[in-house]
Residue frames relative to the residue before (quaternion, step in Angstrom):
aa qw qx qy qz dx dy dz
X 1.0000 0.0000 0.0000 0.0000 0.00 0.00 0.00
X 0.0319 -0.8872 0.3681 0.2764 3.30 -0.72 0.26
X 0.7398 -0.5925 0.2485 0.1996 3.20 -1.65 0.66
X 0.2244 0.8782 -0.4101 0.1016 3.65 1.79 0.27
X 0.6602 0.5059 -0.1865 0.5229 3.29 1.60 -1.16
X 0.4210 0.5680 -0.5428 0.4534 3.65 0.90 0.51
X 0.1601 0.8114 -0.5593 0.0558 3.92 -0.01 0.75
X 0.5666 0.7067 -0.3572 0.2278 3.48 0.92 -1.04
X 0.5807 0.7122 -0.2210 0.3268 3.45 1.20 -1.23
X 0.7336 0.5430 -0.0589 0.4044 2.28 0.73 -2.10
X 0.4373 0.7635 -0.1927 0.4343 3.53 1.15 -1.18
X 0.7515 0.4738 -0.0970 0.4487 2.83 0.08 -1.94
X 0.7621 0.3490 -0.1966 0.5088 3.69 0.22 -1.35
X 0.5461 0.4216 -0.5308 0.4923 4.06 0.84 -0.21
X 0.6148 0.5559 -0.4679 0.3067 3.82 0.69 -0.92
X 0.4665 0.7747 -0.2126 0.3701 3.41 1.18 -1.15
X 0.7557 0.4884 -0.0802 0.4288 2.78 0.41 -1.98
X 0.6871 0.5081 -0.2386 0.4613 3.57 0.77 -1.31
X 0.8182 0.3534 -0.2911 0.3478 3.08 0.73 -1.23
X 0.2078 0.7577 -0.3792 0.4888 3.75 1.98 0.35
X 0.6952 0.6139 -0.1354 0.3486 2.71 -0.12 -2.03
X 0.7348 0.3234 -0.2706 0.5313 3.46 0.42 -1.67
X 0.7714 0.3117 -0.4003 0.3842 4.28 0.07 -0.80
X 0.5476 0.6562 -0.3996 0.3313 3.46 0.92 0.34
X 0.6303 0.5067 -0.2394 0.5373 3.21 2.05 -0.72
X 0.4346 0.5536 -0.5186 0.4855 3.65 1.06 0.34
X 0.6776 0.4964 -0.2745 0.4681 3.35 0.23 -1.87
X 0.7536 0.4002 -0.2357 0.4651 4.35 0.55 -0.88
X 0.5691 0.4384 -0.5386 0.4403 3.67 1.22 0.68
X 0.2871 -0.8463 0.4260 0.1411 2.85 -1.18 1.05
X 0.5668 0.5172 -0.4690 0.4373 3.27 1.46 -0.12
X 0.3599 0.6262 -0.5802 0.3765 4.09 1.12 -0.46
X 0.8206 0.5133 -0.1249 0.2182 2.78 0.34 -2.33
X 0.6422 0.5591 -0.2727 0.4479 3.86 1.27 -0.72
X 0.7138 0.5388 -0.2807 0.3483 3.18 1.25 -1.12
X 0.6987 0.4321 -0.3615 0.4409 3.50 1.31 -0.08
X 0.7269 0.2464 -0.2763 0.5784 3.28 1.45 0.93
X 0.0736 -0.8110 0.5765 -0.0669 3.07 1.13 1.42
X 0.7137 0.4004 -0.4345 0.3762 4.28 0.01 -0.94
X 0.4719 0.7894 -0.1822 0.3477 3.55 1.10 -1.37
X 0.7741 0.0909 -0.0413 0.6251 3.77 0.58 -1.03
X 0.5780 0.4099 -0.5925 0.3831 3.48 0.66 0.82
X 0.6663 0.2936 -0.5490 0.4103 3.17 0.23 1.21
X 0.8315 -0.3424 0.2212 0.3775 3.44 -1.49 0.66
X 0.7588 0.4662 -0.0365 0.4534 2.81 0.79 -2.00
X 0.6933 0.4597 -0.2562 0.4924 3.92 0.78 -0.83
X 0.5824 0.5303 -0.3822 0.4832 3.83 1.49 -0.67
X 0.4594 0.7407 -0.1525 0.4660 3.50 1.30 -1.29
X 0.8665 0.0180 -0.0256 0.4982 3.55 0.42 -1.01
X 0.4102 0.5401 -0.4512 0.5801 3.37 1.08 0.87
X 0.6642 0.4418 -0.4013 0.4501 3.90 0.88 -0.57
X 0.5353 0.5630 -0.3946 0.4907 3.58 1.49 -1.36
X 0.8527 0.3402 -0.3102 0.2470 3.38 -0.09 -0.85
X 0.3510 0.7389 -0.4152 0.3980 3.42 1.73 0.33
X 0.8682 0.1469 -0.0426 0.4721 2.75 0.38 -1.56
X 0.4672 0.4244 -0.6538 0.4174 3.51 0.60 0.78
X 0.5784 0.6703 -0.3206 0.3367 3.62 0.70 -0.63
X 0.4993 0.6625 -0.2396 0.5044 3.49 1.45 -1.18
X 0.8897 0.2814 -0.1206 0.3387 2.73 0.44 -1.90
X 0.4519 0.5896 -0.5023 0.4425 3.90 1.36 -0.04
X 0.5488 0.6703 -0.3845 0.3188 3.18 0.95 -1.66
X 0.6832 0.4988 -0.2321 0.4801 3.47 0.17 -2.03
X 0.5375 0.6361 -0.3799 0.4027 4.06 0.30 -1.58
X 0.8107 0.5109 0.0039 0.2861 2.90 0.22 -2.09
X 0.4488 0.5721 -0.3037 0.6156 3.91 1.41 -0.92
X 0.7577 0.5694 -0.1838 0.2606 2.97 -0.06 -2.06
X 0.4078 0.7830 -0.1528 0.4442 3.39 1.31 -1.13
X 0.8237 0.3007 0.0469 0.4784 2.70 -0.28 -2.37
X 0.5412 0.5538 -0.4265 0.4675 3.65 0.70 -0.80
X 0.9197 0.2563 -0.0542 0.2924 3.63 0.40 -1.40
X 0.2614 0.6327 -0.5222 0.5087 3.37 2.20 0.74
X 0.8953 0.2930 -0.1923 0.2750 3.43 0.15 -1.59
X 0.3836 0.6254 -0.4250 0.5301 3.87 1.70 0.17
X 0.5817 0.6284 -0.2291 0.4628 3.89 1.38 -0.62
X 0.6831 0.5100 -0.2013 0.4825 2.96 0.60 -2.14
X 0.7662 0.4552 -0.1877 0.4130 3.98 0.67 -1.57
X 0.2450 -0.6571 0.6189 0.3537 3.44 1.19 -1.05
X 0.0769 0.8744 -0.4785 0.0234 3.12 0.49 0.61
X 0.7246 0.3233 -0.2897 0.5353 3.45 0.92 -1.42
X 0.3055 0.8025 -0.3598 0.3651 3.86 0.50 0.34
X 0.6426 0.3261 -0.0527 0.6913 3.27 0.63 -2.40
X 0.8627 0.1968 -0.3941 0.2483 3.47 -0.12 -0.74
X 0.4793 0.5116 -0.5209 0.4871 4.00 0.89 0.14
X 0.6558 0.4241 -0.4919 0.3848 3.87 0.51 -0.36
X 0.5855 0.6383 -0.3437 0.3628 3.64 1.23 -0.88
X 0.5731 0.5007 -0.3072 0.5714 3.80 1.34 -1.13
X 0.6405 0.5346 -0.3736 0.4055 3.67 0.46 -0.78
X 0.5088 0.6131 -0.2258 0.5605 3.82 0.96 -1.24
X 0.7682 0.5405 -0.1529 0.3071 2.98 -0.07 -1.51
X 0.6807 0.2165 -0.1645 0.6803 3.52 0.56 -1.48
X 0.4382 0.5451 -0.5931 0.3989 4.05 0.42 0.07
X 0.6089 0.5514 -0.2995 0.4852 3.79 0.46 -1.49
X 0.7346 0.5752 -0.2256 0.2803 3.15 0.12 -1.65
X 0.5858 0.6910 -0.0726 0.4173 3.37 1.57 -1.64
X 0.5937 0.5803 -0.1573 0.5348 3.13 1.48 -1.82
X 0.7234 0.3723 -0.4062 0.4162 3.18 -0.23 -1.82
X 0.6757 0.5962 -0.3585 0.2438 3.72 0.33 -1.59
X 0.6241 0.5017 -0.3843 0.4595 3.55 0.93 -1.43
X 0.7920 0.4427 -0.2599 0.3305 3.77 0.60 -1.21
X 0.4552 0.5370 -0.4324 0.5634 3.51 1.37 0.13
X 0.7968 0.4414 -0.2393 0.3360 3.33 0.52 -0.99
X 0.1967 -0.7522 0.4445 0.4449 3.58 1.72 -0.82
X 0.5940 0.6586 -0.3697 0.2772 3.53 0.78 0.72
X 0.2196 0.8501 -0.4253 0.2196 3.11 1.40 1.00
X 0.6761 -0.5863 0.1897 0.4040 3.30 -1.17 1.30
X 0.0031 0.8433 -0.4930 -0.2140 3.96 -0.29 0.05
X 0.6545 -0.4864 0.4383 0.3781 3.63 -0.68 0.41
X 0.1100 -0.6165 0.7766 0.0683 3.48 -1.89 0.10
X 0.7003 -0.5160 0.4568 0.1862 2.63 -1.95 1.09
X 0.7110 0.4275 -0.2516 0.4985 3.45 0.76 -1.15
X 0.6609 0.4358 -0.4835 0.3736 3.73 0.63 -0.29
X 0.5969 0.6286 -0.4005 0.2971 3.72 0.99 -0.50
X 0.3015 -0.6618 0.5891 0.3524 3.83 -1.11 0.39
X 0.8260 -0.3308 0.2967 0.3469 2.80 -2.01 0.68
X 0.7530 0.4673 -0.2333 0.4003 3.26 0.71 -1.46
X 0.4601 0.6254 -0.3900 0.4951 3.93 1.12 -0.65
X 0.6655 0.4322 -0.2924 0.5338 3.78 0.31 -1.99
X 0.7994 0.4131 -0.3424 0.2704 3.91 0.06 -0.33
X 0.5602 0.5952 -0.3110 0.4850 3.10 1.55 -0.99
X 0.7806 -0.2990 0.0560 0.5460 3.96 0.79 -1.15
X 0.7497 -0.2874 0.2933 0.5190 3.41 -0.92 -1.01
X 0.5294 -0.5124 0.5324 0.4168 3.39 -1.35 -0.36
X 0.5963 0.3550 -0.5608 0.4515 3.59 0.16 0.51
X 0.5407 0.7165 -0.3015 0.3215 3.08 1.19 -0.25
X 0.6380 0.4799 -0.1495 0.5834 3.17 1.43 -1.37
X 0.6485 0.5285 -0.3732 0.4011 3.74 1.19 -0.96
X 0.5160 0.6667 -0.4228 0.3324 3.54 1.52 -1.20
X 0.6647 0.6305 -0.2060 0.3437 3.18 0.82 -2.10
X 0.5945 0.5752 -0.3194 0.4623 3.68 0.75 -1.68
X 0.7301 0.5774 -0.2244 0.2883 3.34 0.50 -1.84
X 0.6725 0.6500 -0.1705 0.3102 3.12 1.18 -1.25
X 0.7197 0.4131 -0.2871 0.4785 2.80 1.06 -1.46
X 0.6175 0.5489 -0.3963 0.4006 3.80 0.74 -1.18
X 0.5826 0.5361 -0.4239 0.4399 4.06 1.00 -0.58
X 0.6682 0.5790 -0.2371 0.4026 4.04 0.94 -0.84
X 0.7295 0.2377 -0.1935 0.6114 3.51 1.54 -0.73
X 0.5350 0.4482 -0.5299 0.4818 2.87 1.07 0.67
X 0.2874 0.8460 -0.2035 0.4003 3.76 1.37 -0.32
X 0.7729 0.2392 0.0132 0.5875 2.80 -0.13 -2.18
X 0.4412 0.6201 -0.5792 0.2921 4.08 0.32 0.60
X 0.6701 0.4143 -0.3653 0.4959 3.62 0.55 -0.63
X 0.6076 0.5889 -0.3783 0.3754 3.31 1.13 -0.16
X 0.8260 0.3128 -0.1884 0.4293 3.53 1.52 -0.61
X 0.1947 0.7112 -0.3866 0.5539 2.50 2.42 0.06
X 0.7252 0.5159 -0.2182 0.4005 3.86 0.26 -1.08
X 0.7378 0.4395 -0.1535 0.4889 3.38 1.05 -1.45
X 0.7523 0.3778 -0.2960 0.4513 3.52 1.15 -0.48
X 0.1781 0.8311 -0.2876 0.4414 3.22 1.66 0.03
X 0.7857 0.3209 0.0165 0.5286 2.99 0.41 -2.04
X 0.6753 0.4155 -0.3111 0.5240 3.51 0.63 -0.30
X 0.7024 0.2068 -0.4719 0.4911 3.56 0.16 0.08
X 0.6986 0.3283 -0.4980 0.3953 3.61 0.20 -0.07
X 0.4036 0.4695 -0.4735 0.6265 4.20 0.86 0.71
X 0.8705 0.0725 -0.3354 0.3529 3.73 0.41 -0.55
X 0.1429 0.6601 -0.5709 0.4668 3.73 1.76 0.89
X 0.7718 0.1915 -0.2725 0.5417 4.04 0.19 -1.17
X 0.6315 0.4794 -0.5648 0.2288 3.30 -0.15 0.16
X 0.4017 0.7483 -0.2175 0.4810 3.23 1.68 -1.11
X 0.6491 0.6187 -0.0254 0.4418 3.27 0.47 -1.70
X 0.7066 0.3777 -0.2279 0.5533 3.90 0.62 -0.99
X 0.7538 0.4974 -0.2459 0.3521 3.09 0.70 -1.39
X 0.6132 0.4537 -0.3578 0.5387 3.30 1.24 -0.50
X 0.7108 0.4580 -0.2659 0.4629 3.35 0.44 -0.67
X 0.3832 0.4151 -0.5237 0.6377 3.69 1.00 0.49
X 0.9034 0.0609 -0.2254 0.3597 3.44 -0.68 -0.77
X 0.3540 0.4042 -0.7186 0.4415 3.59 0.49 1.06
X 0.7278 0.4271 -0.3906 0.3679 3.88 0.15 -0.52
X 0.5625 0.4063 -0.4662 0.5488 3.78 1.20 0.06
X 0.6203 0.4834 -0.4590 0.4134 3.90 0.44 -0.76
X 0.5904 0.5229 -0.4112 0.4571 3.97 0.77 -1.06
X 0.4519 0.6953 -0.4045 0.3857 3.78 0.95 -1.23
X 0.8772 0.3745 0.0393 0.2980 2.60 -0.35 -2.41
X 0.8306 0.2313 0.1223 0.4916 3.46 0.66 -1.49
X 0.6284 -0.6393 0.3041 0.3223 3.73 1.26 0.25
X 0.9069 0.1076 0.0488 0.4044 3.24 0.54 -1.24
X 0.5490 -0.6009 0.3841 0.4360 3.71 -0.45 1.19
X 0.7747 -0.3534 0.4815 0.2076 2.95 -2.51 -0.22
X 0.3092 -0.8393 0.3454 0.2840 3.40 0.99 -0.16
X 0.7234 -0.1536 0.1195 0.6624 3.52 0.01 -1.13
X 0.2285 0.8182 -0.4984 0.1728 4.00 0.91 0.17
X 0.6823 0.4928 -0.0655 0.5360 3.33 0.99 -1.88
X 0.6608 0.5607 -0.2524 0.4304 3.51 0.85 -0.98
X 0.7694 0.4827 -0.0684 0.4128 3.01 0.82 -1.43
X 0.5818 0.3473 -0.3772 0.6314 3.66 1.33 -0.40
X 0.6389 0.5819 -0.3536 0.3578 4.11 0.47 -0.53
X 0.7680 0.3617 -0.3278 0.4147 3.17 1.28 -0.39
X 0.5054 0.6021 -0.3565 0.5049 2.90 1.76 -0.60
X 0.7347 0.2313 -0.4998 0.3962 3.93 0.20 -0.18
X 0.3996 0.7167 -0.4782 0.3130 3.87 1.22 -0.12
X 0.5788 0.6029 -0.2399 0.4940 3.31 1.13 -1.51
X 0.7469 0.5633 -0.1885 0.2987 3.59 0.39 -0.65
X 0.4894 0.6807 -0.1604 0.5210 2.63 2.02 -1.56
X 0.6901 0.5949 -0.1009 0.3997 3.01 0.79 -2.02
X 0.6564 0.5530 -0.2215 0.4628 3.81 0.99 -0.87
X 0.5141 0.6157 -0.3813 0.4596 3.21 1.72 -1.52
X 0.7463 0.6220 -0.1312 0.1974 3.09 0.05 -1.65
X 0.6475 0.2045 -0.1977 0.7070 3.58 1.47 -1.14
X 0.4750 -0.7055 0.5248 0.0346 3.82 0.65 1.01
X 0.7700 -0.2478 0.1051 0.5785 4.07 -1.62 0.02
């Protein structure tokens, strides 16, 4: 089967990304960055190692996010809950469609065992089939609920971690993360928000 409808994940880590992306473009201006060592890079040698230490910085910086982004997607199982949710999801989706359509799956005679044909009928067996697929379909608002709660536990976690190192960039470099923190917080809100109005 494939796994095209597995989007949530993915999602999630572009939100990441973007919101990366954006505190990385503070740390990659260089006039911000020169002006708080205006004596420093007037020399060959001090301009020279102010660029090295940009972009090794960038790049720990980025290393480092990345890291953290993908300890605590681990720690939660994150991409897990949410590829089972897409699964659910386009299951439901599948349902409603088959029953709009009156083309829901129906049994055969030949697929049943001896022992089935004795116990009852085939609506029987369809009842049974039905049943169970109606219960895991059920128990979605239930994880719909539980994952819910976990991205908005891993919205704050997200959230600290950036905010630690907007308070080392302010340290180090004067001026916050701008829309960095913002921008991944709404992006995992948004998600939350999707949970919630489900298929």
């Amino acid at each position: 089967m494939s796994h095209d409808h597995r989007i949530r994940f993915k999602r999630l880590n572009q939100v990441c990304e973007k919101a990366l992306a954006q505190s990385i473009s503070k740390l990659q201006n260089w006039d911000k960055l020169s002006s708080c060592y205006p004596g420093y890079i007037s020399t060959r040698e001090g301009y020279a190692n102010l660029k090295t230490c940009q972009v090794q910085v960038c790049d720990f910086w980025s290393q480092l996010c990345r890291q953290e982004f993908q300890a605590i997607f681990e720690e939660r199982d994150v991409k897990a809950k949410l590829d089972e949710l897409d699964d659910l999801i386009l299951k439901a989706k599948e349902r409603a469609r088959s029953h709009r359509d009156g083309t829901g799956s129906h049994t055969r005679v030949e697929d049943l065992t001896p022992a089935q044909l004795i116990r009852g009928s085939i609506r029987r067996a369809q009842s049974e089939t039905l049943e169970q697929l109606d219960t895991r379909l059920r128990s979605l608002d239930g994880k719909n609920a539980k994952l819910r709660a976990e991205l908005e536990e891993l919205n704050k976690a997200v959230g600290s971690e950036l905010e630690e190192l907007d308070r080392l960039y302010e340290k180090w470099l004067g001026k916050g993360l701008g829309n960095g923190a913002g921008e991944l917080q709404q992006g995992v809100e948004n998600m939350v928000v999707e949970t919630r109005e489900g298929p």
